[in-house]
N, CA, C and O atoms as a GROMACS GRO file, in nm:
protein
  576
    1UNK      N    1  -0.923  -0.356  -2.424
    1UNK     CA    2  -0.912  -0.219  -2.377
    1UNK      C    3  -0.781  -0.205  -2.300
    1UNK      O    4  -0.729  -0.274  -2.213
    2UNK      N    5  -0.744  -0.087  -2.363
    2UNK     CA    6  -0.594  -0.070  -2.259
    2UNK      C    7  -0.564   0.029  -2.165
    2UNK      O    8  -0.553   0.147  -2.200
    3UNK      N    9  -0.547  -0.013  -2.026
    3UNK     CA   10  -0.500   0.090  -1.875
    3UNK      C   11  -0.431   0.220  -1.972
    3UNK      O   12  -0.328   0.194  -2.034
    4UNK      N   13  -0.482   0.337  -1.980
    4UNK     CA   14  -0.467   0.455  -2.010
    4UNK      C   15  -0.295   0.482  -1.943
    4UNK      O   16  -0.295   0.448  -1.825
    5UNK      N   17  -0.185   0.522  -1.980
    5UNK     CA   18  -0.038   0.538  -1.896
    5UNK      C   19   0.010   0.420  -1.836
    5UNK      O   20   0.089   0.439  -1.743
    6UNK      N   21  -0.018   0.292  -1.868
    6UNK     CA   22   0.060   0.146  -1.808
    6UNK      C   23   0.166   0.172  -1.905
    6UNK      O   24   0.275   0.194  -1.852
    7UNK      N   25   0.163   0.174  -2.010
    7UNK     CA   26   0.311   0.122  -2.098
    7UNK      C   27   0.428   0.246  -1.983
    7UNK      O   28   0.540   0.213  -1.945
    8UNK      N   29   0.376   0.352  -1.957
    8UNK     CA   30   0.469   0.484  -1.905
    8UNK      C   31   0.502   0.448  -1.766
    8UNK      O   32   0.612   0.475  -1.719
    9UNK      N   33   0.402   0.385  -1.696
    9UNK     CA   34   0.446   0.351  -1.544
    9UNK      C   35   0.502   0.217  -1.530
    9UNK      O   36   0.514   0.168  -1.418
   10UNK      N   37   0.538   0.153  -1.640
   10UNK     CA   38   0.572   0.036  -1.698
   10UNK      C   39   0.766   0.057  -1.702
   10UNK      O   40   0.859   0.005  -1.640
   11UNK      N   41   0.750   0.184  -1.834
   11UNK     CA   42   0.840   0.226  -1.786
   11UNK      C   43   0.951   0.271  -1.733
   11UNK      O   44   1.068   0.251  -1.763
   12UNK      N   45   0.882   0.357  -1.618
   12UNK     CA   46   0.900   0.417  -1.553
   12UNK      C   47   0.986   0.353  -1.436
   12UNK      O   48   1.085   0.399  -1.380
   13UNK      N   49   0.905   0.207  -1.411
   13UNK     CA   50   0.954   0.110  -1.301
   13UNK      C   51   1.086   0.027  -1.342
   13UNK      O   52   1.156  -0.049  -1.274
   14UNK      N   53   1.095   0.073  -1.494
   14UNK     CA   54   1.183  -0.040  -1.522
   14UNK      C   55   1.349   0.060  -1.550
   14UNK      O   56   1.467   0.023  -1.545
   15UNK      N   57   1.287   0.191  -1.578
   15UNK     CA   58   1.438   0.300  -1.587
   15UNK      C   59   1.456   0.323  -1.418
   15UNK      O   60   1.575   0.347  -1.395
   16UNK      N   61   1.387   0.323  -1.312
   16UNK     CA   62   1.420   0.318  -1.146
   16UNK      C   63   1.517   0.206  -1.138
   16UNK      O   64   1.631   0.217  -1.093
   17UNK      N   65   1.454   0.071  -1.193
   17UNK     CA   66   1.539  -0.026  -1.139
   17UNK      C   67   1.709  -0.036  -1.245
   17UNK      O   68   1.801  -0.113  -1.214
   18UNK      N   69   1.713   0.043  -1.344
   18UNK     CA   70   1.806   0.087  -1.405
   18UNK      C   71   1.843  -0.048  -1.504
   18UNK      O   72   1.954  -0.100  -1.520
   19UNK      N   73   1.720  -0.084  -1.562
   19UNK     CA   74   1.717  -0.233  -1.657
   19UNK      C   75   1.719  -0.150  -1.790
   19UNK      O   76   1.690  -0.037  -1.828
   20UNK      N   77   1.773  -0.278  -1.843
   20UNK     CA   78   1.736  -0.284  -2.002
   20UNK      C   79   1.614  -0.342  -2.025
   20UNK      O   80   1.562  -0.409  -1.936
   21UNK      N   81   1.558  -0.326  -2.136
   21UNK     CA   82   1.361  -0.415  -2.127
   21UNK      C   83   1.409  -0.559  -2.149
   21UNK      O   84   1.340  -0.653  -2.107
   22UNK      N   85   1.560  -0.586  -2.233
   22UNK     CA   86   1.580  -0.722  -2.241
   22UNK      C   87   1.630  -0.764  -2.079
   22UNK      O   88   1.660  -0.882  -2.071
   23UNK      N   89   1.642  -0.694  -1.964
   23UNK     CA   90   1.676  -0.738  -1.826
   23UNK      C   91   1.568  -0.765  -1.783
   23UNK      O   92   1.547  -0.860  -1.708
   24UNK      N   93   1.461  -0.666  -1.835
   24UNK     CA   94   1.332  -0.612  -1.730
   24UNK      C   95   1.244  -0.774  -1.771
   24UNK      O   96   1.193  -0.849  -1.687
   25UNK      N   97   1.246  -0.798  -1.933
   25UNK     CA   98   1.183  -0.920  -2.011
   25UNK      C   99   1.205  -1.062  -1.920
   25UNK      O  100   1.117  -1.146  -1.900
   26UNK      N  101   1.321  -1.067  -1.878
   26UNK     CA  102   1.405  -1.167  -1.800
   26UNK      C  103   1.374  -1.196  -1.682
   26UNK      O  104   1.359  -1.306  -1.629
   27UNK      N  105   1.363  -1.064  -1.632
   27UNK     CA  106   1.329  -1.058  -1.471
   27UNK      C  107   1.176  -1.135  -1.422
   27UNK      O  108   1.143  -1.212  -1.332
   28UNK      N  109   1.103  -1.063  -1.541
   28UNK     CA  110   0.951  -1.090  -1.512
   28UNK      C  111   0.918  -1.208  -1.598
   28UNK      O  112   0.803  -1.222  -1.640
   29UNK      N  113   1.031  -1.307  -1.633
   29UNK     CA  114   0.972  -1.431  -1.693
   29UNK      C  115   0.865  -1.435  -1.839
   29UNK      O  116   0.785  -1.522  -1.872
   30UNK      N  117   0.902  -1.297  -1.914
   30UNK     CA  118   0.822  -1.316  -2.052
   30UNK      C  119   0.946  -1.278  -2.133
   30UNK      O  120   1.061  -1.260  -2.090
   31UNK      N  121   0.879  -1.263  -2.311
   31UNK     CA  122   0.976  -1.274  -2.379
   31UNK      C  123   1.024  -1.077  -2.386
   31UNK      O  124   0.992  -0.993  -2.302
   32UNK      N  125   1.086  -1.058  -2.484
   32UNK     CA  126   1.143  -0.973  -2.462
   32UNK      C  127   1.039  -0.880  -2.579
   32UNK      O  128   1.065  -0.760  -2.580
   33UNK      N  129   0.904  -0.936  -2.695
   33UNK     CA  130   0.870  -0.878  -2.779
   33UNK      C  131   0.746  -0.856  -2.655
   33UNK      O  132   0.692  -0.749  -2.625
   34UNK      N  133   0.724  -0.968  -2.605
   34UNK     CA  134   0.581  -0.952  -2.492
   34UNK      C  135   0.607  -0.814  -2.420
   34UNK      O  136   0.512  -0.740  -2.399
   35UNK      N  137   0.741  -0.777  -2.380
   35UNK     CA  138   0.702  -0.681  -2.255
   35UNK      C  139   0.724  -0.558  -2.353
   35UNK      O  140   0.657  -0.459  -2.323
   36UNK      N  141   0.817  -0.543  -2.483
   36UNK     CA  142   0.780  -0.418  -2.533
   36UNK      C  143   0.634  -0.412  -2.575
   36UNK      O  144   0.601  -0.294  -2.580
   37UNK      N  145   0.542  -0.488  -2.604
   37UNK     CA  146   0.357  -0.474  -2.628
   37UNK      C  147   0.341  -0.408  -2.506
   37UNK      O  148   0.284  -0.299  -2.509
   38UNK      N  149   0.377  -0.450  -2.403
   38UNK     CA  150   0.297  -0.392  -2.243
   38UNK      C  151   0.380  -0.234  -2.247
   38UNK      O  152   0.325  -0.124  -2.239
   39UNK      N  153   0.503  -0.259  -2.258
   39UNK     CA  154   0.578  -0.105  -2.243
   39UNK      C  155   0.507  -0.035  -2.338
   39UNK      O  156   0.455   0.060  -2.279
   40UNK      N  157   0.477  -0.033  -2.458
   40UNK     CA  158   0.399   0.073  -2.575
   40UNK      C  159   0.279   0.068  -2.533
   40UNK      O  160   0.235   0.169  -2.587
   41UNK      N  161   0.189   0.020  -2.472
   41UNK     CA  162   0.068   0.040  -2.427
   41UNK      C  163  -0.005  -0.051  -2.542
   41UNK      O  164  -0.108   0.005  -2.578
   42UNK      N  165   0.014  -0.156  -2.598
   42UNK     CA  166  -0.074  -0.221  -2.692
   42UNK      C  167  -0.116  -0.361  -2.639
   42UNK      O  168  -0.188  -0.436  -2.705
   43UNK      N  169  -0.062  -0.395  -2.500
   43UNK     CA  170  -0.148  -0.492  -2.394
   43UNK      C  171  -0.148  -0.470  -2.271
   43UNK      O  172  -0.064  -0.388  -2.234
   44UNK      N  173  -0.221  -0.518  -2.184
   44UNK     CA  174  -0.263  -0.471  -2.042
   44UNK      C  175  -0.198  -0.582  -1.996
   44UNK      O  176  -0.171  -0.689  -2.051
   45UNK      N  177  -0.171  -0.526  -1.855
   45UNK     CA  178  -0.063  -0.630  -1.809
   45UNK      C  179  -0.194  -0.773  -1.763
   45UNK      O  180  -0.317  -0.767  -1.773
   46UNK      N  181  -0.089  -0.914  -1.701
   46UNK     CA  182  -0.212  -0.964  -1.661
   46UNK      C  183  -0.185  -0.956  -1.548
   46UNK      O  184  -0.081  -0.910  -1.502
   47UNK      N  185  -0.297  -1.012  -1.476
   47UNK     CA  186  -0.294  -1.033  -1.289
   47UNK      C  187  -0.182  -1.079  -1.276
   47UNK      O  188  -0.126  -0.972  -1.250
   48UNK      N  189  -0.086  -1.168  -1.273
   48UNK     CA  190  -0.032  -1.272  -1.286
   48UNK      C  191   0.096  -1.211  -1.272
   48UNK      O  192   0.166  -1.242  -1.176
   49UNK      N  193   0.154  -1.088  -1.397
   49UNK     CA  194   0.239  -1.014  -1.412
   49UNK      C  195   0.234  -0.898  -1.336
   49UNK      O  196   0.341  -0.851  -1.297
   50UNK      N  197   0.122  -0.839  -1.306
   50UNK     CA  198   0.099  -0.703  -1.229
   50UNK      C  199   0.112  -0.732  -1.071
   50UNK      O  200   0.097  -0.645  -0.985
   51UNK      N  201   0.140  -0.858  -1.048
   51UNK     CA  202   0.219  -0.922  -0.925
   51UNK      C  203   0.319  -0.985  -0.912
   51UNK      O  204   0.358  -1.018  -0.801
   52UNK      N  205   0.374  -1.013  -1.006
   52UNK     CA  206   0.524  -1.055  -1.066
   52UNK      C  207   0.593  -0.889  -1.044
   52UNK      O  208   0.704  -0.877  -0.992
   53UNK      N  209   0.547  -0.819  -1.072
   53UNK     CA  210   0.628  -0.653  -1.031
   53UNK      C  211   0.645  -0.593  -0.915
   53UNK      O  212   0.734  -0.515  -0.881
   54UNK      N  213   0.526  -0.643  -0.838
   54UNK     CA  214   0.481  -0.578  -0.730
   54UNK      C  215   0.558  -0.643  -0.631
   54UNK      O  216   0.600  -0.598  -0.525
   55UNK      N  217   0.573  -0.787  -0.693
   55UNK     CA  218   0.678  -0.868  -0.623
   55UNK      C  219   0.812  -0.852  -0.624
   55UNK      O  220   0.876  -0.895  -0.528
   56UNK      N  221   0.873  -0.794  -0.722
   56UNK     CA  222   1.003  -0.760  -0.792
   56UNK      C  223   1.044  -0.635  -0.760
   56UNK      O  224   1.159  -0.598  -0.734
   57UNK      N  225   0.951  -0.577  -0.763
   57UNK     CA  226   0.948  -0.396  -0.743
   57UNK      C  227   0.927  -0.316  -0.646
   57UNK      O  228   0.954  -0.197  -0.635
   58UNK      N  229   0.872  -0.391  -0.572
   58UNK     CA  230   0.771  -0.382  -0.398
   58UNK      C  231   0.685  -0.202  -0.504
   58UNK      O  232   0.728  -0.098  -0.453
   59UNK      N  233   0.581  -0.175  -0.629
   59UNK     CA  234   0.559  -0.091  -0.699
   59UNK      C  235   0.403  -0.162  -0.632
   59UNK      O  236   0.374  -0.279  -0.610
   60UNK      N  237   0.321  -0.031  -0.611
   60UNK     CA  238   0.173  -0.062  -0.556
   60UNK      C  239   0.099  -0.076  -0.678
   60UNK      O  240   0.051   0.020  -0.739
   61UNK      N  241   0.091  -0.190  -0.712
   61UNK     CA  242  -0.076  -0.240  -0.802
   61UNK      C  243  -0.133  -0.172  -0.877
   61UNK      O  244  -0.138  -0.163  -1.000
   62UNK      N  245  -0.205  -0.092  -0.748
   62UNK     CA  246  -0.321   0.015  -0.789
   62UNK      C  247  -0.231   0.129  -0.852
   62UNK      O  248  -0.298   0.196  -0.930
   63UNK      N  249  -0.107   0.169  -0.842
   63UNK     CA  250  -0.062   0.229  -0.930
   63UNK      C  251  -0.043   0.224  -1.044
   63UNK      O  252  -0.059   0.308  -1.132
   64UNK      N  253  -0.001   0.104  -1.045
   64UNK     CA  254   0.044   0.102  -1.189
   64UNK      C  255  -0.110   0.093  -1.287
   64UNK      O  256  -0.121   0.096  -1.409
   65UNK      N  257  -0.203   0.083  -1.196
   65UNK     CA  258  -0.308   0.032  -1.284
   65UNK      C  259  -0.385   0.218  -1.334
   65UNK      O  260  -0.424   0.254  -1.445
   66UNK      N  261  -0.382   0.295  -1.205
   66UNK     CA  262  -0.449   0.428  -1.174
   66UNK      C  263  -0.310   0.529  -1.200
   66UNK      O  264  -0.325   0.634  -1.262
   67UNK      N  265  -0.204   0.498  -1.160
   67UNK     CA  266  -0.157   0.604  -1.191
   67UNK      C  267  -0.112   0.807  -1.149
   67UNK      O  268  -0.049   0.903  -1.193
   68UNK      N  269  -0.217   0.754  -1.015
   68UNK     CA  270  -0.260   0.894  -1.004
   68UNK      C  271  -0.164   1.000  -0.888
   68UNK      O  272  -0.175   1.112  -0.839
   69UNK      N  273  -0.096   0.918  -0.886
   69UNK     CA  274   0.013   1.022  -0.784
   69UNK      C  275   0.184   0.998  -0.869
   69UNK      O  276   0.215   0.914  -0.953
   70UNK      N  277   0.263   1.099  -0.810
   70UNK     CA  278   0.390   1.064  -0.861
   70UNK      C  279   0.505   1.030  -0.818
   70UNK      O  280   0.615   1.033  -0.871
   71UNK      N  281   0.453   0.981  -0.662
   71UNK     CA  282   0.508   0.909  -0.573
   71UNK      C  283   0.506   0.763  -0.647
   71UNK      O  284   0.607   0.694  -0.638
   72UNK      N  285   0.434   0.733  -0.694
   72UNK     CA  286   0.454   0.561  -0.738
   72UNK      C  287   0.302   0.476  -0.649
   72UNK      O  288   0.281   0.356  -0.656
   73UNK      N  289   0.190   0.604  -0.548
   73UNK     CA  290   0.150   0.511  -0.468
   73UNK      C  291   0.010   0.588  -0.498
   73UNK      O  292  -0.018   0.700  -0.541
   74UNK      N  293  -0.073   0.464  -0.451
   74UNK     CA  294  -0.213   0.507  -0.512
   74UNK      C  295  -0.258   0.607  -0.373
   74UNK      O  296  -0.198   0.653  -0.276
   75UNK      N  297  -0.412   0.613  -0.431
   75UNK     CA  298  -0.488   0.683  -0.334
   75UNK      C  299  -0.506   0.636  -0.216
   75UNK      O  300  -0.504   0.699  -0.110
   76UNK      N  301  -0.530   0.492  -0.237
   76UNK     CA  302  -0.581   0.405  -0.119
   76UNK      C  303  -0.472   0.384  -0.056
   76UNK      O  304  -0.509   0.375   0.061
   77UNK      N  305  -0.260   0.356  -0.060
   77UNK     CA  306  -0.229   0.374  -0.017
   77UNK      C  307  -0.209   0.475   0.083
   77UNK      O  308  -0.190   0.453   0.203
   78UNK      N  309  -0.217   0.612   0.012
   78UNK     CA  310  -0.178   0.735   0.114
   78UNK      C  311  -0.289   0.741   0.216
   78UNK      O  312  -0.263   0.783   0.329
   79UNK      N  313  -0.424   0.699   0.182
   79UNK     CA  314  -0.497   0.689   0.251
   79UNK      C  315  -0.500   0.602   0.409
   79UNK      O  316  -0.544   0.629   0.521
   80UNK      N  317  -0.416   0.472   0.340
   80UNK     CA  318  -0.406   0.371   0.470
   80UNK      C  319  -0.283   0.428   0.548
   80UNK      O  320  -0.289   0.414   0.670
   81UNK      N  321  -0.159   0.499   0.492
   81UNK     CA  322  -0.074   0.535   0.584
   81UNK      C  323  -0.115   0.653   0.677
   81UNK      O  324  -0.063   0.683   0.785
   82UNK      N  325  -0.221   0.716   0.610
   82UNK     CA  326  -0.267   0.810   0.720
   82UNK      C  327  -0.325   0.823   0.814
   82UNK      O  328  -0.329   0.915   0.896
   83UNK      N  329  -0.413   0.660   0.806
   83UNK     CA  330  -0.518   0.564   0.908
   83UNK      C  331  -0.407   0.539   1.009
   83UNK      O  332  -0.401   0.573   1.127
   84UNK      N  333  -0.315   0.466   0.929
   84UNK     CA  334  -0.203   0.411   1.034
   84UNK      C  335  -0.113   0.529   1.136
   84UNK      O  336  -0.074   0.498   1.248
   85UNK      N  337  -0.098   0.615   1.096
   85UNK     CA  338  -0.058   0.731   1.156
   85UNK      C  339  -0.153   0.781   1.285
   85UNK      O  340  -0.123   0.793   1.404
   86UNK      N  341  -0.280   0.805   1.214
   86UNK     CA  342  -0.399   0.877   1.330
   86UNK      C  343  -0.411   0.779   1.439
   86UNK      O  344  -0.438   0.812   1.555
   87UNK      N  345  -0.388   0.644   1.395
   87UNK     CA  346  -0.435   0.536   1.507
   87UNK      C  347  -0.298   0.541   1.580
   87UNK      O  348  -0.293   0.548   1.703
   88UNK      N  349  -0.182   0.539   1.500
   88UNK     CA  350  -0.075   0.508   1.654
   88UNK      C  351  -0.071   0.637   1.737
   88UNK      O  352  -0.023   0.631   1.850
   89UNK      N  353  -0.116   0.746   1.690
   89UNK     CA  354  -0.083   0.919   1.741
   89UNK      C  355  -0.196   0.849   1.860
   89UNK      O  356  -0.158   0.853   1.977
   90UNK      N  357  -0.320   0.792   1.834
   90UNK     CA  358  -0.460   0.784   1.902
   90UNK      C  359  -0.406   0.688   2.058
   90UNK      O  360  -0.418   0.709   2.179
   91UNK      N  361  -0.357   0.601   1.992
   91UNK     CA  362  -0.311   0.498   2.088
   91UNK      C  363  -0.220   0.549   2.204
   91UNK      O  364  -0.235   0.514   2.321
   92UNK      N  365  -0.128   0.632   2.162
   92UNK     CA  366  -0.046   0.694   2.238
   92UNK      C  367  -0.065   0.806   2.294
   92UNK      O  368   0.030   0.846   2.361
   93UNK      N  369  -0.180   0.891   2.288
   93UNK     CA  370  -0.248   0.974   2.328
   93UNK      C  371  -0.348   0.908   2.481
   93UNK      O  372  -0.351   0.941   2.600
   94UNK      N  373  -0.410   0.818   2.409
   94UNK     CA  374  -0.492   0.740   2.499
   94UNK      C  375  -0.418   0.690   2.623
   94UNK      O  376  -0.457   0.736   2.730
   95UNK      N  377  -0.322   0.609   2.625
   95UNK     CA  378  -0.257   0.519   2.696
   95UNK      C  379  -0.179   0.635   2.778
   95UNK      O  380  -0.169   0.609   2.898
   96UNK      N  381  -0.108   0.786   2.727
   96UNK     CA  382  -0.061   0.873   2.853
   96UNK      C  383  -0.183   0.912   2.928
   96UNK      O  384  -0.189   0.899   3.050
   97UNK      N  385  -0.285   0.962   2.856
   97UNK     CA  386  -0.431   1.012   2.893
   97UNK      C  387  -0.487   0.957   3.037
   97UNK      O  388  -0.526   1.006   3.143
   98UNK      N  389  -0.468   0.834   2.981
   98UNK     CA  390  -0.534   0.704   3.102
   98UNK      C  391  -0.357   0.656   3.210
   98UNK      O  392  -0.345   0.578   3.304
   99UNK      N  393  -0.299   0.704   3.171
   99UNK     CA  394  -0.228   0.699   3.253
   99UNK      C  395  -0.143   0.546   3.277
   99UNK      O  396  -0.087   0.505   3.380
  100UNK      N  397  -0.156   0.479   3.135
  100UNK     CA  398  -0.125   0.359   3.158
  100UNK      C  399   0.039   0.397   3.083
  100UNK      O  400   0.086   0.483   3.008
  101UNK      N  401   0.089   0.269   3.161
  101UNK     CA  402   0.277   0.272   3.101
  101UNK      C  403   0.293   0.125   3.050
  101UNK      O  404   0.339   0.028   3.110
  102UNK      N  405   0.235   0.134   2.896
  102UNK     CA  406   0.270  -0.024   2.854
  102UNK      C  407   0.358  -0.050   2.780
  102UNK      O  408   0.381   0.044   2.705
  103UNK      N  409   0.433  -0.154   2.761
  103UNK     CA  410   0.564  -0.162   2.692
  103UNK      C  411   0.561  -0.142   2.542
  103UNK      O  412   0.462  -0.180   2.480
  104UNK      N  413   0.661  -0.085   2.481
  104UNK     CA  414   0.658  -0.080   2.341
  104UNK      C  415   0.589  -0.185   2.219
  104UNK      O  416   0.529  -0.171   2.113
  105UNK      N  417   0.634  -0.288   2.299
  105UNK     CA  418   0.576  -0.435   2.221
  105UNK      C  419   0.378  -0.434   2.261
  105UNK      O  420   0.284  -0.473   2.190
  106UNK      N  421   0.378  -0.382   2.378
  106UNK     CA  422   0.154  -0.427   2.381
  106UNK      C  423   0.145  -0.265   2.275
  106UNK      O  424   0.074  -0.259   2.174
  107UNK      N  425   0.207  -0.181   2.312
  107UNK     CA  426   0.131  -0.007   2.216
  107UNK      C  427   0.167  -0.070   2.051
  107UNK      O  428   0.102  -0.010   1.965
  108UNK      N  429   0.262  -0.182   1.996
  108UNK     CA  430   0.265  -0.208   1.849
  108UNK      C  431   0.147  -0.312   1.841
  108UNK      O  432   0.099  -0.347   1.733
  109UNK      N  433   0.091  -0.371   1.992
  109UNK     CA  434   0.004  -0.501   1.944
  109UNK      C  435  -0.118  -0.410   1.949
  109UNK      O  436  -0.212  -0.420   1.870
  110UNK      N  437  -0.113  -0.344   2.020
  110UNK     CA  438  -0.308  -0.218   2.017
  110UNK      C  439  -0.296  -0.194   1.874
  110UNK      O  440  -0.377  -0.259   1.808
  111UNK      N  441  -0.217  -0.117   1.804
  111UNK     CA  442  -0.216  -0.038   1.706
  111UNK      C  443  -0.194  -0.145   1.598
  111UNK      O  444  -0.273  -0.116   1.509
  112UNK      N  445  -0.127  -0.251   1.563
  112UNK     CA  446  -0.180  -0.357   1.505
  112UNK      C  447  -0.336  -0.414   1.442
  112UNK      O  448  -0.394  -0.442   1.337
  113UNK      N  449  -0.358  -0.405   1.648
  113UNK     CA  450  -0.494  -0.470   1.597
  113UNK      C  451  -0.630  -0.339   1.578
  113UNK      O  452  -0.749  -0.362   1.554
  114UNK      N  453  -0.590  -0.254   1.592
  114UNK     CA  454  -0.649  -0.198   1.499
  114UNK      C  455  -0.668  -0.110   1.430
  114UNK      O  456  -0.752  -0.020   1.441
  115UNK      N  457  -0.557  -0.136   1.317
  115UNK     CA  458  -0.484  -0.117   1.198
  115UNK      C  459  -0.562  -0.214   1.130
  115UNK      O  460  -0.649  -0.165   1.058
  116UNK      N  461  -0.554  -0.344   1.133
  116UNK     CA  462  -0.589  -0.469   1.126
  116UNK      C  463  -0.755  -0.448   1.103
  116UNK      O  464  -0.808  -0.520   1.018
  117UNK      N  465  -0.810  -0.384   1.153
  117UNK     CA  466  -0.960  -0.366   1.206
  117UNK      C  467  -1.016  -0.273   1.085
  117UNK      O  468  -1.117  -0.301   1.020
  118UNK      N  469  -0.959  -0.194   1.072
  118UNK     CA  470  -0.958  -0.042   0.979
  118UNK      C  471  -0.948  -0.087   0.862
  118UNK      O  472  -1.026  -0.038   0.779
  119UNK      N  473  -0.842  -0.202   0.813
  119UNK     CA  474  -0.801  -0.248   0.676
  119UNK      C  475  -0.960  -0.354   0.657
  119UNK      O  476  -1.002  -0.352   0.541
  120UNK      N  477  -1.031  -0.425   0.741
  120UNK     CA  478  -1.105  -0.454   0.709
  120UNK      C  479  -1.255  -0.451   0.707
  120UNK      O  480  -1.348  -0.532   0.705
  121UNK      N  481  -1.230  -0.258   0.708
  121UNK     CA  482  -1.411  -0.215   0.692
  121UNK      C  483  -1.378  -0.147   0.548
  121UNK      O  484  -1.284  -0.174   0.472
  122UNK      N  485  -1.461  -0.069   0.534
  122UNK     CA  486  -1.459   0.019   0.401
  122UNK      C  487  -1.417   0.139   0.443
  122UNK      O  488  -1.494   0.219   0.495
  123UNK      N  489  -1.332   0.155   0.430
  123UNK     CA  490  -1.235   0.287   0.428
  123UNK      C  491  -1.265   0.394   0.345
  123UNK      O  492  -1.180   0.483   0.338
  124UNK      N  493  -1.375   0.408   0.276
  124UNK     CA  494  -1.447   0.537   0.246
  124UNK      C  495  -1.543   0.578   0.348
  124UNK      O  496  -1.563   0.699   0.362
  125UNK      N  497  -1.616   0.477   0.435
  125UNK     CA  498  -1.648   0.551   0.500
  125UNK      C  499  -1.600   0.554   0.676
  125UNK      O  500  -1.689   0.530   0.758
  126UNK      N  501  -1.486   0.578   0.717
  126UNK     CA  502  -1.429   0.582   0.813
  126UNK      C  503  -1.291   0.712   0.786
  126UNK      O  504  -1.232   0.782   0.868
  127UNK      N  505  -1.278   0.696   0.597
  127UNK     CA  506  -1.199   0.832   0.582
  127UNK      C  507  -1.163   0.918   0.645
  127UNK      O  508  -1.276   0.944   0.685
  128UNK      N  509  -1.087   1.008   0.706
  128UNK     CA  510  -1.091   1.127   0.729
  128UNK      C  511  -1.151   1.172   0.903
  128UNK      O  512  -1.152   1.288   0.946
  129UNK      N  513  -1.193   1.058   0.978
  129UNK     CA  514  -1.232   1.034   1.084
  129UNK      C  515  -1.122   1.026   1.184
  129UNK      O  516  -1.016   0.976   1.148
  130UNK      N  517  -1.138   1.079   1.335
  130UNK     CA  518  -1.045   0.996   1.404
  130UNK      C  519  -1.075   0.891   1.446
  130UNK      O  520  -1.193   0.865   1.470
  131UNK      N  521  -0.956   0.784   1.473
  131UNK     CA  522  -1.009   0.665   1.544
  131UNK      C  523  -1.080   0.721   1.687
  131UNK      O  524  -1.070   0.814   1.767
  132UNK      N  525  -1.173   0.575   1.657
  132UNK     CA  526  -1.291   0.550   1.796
  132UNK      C  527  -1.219   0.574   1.932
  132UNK      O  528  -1.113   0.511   1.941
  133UNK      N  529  -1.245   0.638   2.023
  133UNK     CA  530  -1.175   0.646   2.150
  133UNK      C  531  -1.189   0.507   2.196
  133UNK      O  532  -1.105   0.418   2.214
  134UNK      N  533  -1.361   0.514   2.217
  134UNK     CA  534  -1.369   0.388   2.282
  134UNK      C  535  -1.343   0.226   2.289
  134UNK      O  536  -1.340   0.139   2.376
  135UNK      N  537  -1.322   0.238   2.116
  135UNK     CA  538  -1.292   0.085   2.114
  135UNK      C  539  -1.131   0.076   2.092
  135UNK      O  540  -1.091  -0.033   2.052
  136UNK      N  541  -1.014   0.198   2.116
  136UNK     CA  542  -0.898   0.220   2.188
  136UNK      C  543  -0.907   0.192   2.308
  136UNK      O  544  -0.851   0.090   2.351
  137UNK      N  545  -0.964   0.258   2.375
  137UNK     CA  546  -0.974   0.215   2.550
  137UNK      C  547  -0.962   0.076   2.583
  137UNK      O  548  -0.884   0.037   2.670
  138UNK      N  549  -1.104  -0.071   2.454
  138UNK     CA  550  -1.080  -0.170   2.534
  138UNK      C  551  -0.962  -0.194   2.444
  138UNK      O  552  -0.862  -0.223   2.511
  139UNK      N  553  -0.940  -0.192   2.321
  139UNK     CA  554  -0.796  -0.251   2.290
  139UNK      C  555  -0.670  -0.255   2.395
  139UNK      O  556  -0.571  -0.324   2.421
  140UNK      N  557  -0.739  -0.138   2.438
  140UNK     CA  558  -0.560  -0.115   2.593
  140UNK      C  559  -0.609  -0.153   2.674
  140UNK      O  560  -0.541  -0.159   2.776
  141UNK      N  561  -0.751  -0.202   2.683
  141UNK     CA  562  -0.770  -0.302   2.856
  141UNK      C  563  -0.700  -0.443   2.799
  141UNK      O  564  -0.612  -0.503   2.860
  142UNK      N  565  -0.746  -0.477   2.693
  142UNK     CA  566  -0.691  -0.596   2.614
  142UNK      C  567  -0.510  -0.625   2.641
  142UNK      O  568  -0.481  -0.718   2.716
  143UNK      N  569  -0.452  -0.583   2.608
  143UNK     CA  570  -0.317  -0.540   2.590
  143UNK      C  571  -0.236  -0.522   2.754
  143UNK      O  572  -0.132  -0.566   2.804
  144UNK      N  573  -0.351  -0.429   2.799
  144UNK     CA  574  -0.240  -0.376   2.917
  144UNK      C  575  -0.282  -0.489   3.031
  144UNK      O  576  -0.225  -0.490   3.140
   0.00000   0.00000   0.00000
């Protein structure tokens, strides 16, 4: 079965980086008939290669696999940069709030850790939420 638009975001990644498919063939260590099969859509890339790009390309995964934005970045990306956003706005809200003055380096280690925290629950259901006040508060007793 073949990823529905891989040969196109395939690509797509490879006219950005301004290759020939015999550069693009080269780059990613296959032959040059292998990557036109993946460019026409008549094989799916493997794990193997779909991180050989991601490595090459800094191109998100889940894109190339989903497809669904035309930024180049999946859902779950825009999703985590927006986690990451609400939590440093949260952190820095908190810490004038409470009246604390901590150095640039402890407000990147709060928001780190939990950034860090967020990446490892299920992010469908924390979506669209603001971060927890309270478990901000001890992160900045932690920190400060």
């Amino acid at each position: 079965m073949t990823v529905s638009g891989l040969g196109h975001r395939l690509a797509a990644v490879r006219n950005m980086a301004r290759l020939s498919q015999e550069e693009m063939s080269q780059k990613l260590g296959i032959s040059r008939s292998a990557y036109q099969n993946y460019e026409r859509g008549q094989r799916d890339l493997t794990a193997q290669l779909l991180l050989a790009i991601y490595a090459a390309f800094d191109v998100d995964p889940l894109w190339m696999l989903e497809g669904d934005t035309d930024a180049g970045k999946s859902r779950r990306h825009e999703a985590i940069a927006v986690a990451y956003r609400k939590i440093g706005i949260a952190v820095e809200r908190r810490s004038i709030e409470r009246g604390l003055t901590l150095t640039p380096e402890k407000k990147w280690d709060a928001i780190e850790f939990l950034f860090d925290e967020f990446l490892n629950t299920d992010a469908s259901a924390v979506e669209g939420r603001e971060p927890d006040r309270t478990r901000i508060d001890s992160v900045l007793r932690l920190v400060s």
